[in-house]
N, CA, C and O of each residue as an XYZ file, in Angstrom:
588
protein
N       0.841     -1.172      0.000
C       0.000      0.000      0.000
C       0.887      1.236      0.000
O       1.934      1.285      0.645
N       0.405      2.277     -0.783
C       1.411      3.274     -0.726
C       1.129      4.346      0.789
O       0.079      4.263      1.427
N       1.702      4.832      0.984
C       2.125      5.677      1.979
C       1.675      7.104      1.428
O       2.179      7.372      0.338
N       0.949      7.935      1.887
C       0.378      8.793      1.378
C       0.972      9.943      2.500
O       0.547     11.067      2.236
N       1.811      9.895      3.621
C       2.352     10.852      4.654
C       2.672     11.835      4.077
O       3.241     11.739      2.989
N       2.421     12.942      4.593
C       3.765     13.815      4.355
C       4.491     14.104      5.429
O       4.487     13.462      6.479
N       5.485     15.621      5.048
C       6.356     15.567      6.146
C       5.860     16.834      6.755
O       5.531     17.944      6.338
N       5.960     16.036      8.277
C       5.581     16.441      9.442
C       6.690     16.646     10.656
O       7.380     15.808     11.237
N       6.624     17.665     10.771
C       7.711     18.158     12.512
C       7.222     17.866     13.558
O       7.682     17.064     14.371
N       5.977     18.656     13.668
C       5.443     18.265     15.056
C       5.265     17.260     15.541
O       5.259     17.164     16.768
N       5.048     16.098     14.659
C       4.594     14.940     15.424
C       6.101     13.970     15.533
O       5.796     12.809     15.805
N       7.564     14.149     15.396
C       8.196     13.475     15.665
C       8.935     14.191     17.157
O       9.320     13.660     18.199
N       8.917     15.587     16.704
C       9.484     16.110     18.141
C       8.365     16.565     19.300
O       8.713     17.305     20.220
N       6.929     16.043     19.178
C       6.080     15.830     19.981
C       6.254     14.878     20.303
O       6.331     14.827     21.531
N       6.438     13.510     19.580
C       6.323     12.648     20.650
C       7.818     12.079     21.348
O       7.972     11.014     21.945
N       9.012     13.299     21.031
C       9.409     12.613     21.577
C       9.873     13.408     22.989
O      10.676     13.064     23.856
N       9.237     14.323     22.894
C       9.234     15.009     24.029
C       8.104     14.458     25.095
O       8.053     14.675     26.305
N       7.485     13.915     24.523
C       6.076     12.988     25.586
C       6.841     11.727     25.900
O       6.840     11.498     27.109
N       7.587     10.714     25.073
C       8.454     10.341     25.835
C       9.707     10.285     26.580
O      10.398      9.355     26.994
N       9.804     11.683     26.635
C      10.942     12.049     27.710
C      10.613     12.150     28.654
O      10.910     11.453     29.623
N       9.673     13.362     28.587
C       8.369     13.395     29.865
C       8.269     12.507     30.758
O       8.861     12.341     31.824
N       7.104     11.694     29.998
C       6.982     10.385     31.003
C       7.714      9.887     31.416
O       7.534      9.636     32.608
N       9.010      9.395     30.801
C      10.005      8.632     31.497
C      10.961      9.593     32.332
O      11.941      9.053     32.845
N      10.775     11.024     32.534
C      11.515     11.647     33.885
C      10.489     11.112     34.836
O      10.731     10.309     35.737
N       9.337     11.622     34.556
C       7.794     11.806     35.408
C       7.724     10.198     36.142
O       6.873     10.230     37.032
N       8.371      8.810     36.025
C       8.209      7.776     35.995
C       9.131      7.683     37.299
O       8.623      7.064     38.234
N      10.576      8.273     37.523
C      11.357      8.260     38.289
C      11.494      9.601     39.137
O      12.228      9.496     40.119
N      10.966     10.720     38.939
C      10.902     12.061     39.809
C       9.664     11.872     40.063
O       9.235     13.026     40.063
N       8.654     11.087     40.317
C       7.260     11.740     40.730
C       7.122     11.457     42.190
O       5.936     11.241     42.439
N       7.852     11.377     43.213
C       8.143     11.778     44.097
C       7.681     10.391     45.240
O       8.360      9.531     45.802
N       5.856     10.771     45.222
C       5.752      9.373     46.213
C       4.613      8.614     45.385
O       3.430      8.524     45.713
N       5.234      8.077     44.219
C       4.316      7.284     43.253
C       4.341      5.827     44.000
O       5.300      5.413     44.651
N       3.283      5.222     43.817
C       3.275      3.846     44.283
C       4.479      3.285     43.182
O       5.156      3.968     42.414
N       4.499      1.797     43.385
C       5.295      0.867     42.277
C       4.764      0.420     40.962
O       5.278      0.068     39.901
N       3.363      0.580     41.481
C       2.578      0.297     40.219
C       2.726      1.456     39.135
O       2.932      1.345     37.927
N       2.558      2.640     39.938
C       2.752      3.911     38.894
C       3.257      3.793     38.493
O       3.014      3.711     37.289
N       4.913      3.593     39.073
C       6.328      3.756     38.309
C       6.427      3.099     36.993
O       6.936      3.505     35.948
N       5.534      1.453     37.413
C       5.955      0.799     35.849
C       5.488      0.861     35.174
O       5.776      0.386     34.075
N       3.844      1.899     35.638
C       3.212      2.029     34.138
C       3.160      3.438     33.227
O       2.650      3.787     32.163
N       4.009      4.051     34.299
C       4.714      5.305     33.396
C       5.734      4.341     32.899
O       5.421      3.651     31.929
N       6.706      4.225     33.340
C       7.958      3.038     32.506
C       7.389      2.590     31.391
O       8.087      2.741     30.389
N       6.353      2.091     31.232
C       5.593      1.004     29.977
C       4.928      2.236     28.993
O       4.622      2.057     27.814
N       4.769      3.534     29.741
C       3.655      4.393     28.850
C       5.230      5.099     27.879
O       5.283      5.218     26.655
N       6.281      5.443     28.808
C       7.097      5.681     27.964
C       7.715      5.181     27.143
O       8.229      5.844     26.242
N       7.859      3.548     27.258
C       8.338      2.790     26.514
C       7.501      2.943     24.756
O       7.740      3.423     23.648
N       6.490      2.218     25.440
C       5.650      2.576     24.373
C       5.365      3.593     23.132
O       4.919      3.379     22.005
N       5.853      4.933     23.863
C       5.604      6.359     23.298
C       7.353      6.354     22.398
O       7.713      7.111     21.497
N       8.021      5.399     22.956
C       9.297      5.298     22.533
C       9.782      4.639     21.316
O      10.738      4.880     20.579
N       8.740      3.620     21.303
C       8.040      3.139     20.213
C       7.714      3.315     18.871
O       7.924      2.915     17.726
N       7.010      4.220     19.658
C       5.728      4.871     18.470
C       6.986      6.085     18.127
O       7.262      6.210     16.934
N       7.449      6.626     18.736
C       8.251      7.647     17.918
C       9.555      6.755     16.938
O       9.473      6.878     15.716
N      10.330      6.173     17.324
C      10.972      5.155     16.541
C      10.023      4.713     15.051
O      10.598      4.798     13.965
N       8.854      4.341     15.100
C       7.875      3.947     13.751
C       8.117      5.118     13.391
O       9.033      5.155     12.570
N       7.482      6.576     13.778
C       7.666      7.876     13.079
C       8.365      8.172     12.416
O       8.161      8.506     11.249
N       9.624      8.118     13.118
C      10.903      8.466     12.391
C      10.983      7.693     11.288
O      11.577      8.186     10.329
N      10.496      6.510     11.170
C      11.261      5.600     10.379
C       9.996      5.872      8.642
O      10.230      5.806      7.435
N       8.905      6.129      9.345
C       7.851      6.916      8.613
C       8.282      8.051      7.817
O       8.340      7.871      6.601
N       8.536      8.973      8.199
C       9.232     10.068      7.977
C      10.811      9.902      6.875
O      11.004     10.371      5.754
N      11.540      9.231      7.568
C      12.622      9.084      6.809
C      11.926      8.497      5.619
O      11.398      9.402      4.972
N      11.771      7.553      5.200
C      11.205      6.802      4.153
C       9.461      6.963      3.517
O       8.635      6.181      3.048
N       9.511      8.481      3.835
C       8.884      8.440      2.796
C       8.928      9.368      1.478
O       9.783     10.253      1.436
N       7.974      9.184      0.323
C       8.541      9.385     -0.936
C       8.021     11.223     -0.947
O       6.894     11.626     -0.658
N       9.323     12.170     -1.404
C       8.759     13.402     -1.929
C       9.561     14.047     -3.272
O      10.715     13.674     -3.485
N       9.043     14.831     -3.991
C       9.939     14.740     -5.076
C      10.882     15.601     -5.228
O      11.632     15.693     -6.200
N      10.864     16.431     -4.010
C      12.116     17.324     -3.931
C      13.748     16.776     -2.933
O      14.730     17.507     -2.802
N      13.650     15.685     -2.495
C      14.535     15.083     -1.945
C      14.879     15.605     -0.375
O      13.761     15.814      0.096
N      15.491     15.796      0.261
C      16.008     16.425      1.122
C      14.794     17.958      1.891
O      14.913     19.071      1.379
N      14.405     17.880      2.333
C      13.219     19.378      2.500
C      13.485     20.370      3.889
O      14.587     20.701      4.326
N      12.692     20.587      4.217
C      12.956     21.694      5.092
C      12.467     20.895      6.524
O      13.083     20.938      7.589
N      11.173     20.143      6.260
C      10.754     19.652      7.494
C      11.887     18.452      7.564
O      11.938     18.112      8.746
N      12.534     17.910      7.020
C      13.673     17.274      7.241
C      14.654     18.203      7.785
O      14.974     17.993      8.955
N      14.978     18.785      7.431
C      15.974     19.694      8.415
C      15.527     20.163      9.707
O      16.391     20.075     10.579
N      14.312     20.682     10.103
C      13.531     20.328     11.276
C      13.398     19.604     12.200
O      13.447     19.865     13.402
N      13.215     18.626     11.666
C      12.968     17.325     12.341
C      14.676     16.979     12.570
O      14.973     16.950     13.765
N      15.430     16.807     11.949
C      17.057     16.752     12.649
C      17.667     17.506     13.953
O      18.090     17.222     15.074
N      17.414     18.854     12.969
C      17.443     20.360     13.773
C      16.931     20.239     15.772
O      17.539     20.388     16.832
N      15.685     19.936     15.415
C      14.916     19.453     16.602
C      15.078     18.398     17.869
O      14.930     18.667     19.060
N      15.608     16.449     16.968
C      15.967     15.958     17.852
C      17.158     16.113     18.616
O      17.372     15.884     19.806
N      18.109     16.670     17.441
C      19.832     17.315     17.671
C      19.159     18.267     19.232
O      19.471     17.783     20.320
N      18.451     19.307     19.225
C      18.514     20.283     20.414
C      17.765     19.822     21.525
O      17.660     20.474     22.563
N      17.022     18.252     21.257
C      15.938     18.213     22.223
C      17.652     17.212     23.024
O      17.990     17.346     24.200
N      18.291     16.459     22.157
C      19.845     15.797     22.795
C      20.124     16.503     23.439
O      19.577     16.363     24.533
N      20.991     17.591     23.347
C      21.611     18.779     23.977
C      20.870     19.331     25.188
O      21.312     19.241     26.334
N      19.589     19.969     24.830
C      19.150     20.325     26.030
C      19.283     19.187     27.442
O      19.950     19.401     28.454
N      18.551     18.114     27.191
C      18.666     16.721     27.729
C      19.834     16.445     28.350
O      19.859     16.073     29.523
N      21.006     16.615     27.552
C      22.098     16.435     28.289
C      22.716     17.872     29.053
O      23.210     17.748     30.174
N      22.675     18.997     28.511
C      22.745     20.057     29.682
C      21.991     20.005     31.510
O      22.415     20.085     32.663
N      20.549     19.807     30.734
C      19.615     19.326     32.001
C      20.498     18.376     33.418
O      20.652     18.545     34.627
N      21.005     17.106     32.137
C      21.527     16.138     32.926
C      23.219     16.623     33.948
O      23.612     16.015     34.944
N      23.856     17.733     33.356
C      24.859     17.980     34.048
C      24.807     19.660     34.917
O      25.695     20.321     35.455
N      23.765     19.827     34.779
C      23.430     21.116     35.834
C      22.631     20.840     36.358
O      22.242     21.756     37.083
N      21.922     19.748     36.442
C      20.517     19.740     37.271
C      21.383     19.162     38.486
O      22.382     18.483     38.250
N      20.949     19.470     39.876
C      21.968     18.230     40.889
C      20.927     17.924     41.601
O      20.842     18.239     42.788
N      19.395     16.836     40.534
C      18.858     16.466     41.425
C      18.803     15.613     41.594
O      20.005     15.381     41.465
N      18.025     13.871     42.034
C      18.659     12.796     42.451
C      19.286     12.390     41.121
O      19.321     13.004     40.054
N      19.805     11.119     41.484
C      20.497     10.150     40.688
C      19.591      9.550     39.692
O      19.714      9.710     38.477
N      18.548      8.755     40.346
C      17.585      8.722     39.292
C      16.932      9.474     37.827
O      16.710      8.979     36.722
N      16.788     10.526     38.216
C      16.450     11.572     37.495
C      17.847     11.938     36.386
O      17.773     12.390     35.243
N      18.890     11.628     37.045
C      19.930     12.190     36.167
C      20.590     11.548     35.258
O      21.150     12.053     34.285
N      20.512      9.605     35.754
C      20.789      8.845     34.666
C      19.833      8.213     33.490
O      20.005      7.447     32.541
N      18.466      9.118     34.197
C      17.199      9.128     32.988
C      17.634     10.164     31.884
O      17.643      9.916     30.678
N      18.034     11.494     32.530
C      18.409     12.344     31.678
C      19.600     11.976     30.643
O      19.618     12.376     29.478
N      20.553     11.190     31.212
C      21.914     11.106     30.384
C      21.428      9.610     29.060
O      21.834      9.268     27.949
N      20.499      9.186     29.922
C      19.740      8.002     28.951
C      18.490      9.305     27.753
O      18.486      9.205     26.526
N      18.199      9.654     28.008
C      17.138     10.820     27.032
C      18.046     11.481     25.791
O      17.629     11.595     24.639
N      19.654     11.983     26.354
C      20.463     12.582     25.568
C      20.887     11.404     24.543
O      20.945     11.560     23.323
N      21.081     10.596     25.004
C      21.869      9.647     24.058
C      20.739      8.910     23.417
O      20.943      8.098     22.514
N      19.351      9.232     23.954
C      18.019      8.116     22.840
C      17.960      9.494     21.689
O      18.027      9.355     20.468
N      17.824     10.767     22.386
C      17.674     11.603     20.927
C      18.836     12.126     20.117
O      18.691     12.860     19.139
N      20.028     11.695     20.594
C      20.625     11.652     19.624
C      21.044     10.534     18.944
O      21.857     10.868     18.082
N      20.876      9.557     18.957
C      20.827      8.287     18.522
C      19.497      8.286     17.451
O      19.517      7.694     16.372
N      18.477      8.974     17.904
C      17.221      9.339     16.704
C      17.409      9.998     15.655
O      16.924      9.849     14.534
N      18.399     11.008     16.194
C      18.422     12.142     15.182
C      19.464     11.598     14.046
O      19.364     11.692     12.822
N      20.651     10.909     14.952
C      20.996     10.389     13.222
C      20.323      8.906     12.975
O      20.728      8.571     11.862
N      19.633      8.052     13.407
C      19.189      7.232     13.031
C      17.882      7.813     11.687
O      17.552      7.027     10.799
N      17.297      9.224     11.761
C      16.617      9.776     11.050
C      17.528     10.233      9.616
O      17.283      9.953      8.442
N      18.696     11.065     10.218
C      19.330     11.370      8.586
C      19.828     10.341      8.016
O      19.815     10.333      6.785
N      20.380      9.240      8.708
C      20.584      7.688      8.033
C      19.737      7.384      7.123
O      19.976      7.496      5.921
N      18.532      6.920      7.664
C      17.611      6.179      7.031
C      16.987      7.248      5.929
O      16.579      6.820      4.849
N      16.928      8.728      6.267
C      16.107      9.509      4.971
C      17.288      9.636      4.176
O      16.968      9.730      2.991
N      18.550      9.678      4.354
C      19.630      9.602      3.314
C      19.988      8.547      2.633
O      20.945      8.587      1.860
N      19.111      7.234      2.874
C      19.223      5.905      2.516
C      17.966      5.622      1.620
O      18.052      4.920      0.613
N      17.190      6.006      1.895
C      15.428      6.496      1.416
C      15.627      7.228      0.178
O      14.994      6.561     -0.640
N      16.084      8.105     -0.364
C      16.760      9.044     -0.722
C      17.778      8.349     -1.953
O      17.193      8.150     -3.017
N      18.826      8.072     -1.918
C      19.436      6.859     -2.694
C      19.158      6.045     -3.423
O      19.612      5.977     -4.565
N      18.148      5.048     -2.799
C      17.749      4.317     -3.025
C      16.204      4.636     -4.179
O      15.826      3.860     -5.057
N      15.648      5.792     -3.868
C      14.695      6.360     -5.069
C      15.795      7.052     -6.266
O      15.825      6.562     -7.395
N      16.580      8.095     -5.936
C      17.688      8.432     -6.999
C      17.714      6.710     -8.053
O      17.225      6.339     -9.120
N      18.636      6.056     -6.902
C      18.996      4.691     -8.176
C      17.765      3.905     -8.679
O      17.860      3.497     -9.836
N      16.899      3.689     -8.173
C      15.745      3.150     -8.571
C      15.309      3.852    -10.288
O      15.434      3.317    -11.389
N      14.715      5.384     -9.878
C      14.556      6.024    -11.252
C      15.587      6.033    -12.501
O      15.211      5.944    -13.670
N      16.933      6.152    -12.096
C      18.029      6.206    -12.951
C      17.686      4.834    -13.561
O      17.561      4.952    -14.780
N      17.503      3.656    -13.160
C      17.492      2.223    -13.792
C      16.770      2.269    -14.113
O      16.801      1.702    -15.205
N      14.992      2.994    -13.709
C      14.141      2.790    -15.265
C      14.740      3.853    -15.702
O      15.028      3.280    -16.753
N      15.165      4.832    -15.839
C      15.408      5.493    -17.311
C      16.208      4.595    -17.728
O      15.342      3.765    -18.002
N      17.455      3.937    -18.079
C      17.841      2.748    -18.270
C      17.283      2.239    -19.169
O      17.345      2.427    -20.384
N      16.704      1.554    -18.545
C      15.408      0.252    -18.885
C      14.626      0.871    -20.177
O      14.646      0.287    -21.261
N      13.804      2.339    -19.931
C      13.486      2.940    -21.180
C      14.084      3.047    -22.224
O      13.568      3.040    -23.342
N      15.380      3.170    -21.936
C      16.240      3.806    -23.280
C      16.688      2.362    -24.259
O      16.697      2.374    -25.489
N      16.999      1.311    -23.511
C      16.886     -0.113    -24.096
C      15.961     -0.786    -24.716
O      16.263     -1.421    -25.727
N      14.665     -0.775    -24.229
C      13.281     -1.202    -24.461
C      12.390     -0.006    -25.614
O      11.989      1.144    -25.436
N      12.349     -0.819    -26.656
C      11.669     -0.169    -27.935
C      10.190     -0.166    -27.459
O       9.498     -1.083    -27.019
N       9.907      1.194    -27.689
C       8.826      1.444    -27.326
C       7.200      0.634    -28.133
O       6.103      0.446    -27.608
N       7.761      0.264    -29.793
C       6.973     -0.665    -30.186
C       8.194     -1.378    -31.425
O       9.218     -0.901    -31.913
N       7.461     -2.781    -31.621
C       8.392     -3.110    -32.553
C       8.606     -2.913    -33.417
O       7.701     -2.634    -34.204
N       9.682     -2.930    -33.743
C      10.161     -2.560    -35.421
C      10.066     -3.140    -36.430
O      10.572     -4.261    -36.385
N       9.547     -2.817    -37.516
C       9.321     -3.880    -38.819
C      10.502     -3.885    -39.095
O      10.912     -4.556    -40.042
């Protein structure tokens, strides 16, 4: 089935700011039962998930200008949501918990962000060589036969 997406910002650096969220909110929420903890743990997992499909949505899908702006966005975005994440993680001095969530957040969005220019620079390639081989293919193949 074809993929009819386009490209979208908000919804990759929305969700992955909902799963950052939750998964601070999972270990700072102060006097959560155990049950809470794991089902924030599971809600972030989840949301961790679903942004991983996004990205991978996003990277791969088809536009005919190659490379775009909401692609630069969406890089732009997980690159600063890393950074912030890891600033957070070395000025904040609040528990331990909280801080090796944070140093785990820096290294999931930046691990996204190039796992995103990977795969749309691979996405990307792979349509370039695709079209080049049917033109190819056209220029070989007689359009009707020849007496």
């Amino acid at each position: 089935m074809k993929d009819r997406r386009s490209a979208r910002v908000g919804t990759v650096s929305g969700l992955a700011l909902l799963a950052g969220g939750t998964a601070v909110a999972a270990v700072a929420g102060g006097s959560h039962s155990i049950f809470a903890t794991i089902l924030l743990g599971l809600l972030a997992l989840g949301m961790s998930h679903s942004l991983l499909v996004e990205i991978r949505r996003q990277a791969r899908r088809r536009t005919p200008g190659g490379w775009g702006r909401a692609d630069t966005a969406n890089a732009v975005l997980l690159g600063c949501w890393a950074e912030v994440a890891l600033v957070f993680t070395i000025l904040e001095a609040g528990p331990v918990p909280v801080r090796m969530v944070g140093g785990l957040l820096a290294a999931a969005y930046a691990g996204s962000c190039v796992y995103f220019v990977t795969e749309r620079r691979r996405a990307l390639t792979v349509r370039v060589t695709t079209e080049l081989e049917v033109e190819a293919l056209d220029d070989r193949v007689p359009a009707r036969p020849s007496l």
